[in-house]
C-alpha positions as CSV (number, residue, x, y, z in Angstrom):
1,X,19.4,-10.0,20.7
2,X,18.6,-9.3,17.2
3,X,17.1,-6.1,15.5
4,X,13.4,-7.1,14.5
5,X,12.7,-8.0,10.9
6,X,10.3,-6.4,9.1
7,X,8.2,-8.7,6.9
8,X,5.9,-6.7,3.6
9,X,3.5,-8.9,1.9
10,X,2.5,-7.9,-1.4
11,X,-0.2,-8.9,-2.9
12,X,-0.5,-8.2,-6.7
13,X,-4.3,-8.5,-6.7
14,X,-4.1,-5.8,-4.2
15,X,-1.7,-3.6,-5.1
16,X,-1.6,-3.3,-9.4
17,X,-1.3,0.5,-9.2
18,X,2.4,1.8,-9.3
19,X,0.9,4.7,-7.3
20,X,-1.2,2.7,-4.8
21,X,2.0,0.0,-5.0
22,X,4.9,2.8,-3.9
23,X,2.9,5.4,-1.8
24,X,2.1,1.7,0.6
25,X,5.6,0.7,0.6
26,X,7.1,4.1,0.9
27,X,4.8,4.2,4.5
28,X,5.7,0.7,5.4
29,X,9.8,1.2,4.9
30,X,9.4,5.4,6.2
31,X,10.7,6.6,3.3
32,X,11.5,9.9,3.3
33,X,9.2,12.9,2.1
34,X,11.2,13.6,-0.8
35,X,10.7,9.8,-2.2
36,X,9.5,11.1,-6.0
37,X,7.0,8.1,-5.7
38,X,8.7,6.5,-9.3
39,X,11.0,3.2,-9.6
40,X,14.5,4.8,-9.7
41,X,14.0,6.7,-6.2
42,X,12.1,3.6,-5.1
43,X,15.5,1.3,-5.9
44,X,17.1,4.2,-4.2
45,X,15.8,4.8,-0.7
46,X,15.4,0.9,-0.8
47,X,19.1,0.6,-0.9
48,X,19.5,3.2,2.0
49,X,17.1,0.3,4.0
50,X,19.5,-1.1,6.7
51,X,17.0,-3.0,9.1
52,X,16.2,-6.5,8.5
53,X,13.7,-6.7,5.7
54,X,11.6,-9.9,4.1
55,X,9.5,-9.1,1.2
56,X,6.8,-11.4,0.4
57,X,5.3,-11.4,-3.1
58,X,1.6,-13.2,-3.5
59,X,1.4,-14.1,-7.5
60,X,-2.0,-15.1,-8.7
61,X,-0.6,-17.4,-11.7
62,X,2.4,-18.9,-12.5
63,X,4.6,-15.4,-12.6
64,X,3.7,-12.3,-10.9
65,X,1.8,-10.6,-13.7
66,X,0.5,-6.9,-12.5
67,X,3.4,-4.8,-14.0
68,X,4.2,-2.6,-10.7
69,X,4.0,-5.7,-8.9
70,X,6.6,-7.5,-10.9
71,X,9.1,-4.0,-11.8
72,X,9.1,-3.7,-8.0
73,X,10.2,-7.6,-7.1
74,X,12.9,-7.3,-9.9
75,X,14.1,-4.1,-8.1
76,X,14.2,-5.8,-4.8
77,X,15.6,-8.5,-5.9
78,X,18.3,-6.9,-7.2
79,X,19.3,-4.9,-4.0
80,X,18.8,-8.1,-2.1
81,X,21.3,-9.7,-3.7
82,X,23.7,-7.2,-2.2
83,X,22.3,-7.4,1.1
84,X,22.1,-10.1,3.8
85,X,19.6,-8.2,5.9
86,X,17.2,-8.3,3.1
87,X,15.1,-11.3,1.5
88,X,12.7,-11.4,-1.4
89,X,10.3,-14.4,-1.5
90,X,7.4,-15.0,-3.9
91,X,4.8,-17.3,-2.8
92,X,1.6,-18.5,-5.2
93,X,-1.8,-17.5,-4.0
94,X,-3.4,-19.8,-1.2
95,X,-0.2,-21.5,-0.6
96,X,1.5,-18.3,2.0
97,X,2.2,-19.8,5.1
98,X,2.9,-18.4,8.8
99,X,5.7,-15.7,7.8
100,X,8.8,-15.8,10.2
101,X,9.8,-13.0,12.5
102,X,12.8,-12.0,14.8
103,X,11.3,-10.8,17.6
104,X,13.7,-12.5,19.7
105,X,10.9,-15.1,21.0
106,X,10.3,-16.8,18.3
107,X,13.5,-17.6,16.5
108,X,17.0,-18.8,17.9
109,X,19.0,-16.5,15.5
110,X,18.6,-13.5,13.7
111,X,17.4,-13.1,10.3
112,X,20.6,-13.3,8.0
């Protein structure tokens, strides 16, 4: 059985605050209470992430364009290169489709 992978979607529509943008992904990855809510501790604490993660970036154009939207996917993408357990996709606007999940149900394998 595989630990569950935890899937983020952000939007940059939604989230092109760099407050708005880390205080949502500090509560979705339980950051700890000292996280100082900038992009160094952000690359920080998500380096100390060990559960299976997929990120999933929604652009609304070619690029991502919202500036904490696009710092943040370059950060991840970074650490993600280091990491098996952890993905970063980017996906255009309208085009997202049914995000995969290892619950165990409904894939053979575990997220790698």
């Amino acid at each position: 059985m595989c630990e569950e992978l935890k899937t983020i979607v952000i939007d940059e529509i939604e989230y092109d605050d760099k407050e708005k943008l880390l205080g949502f992904l500090a509560e979705q990855l339980d950051f700890p209470e000292y996280f100082g809510m900038n992009y160094d501790a952000f690359s920080d604490c998500l380096g100390d992430v060990f559960t299976p993660l997929k990120l999933v970036f929604v652009s609304h154009g070619d690029a991502i364009s919202a500036e904490p939207v696009r710092i943040v996917h370059e950060i991840a993408s970074q650490i993600a290169e280091d990491k098996s357990s952890m993905s970063v996709e980017v996906y255009p606007a309208g085009t997202l489709q049914a995000i995969d999940t290892c619950n165990g149900d409904d894939m053979g394998e575990c997220y790698e």
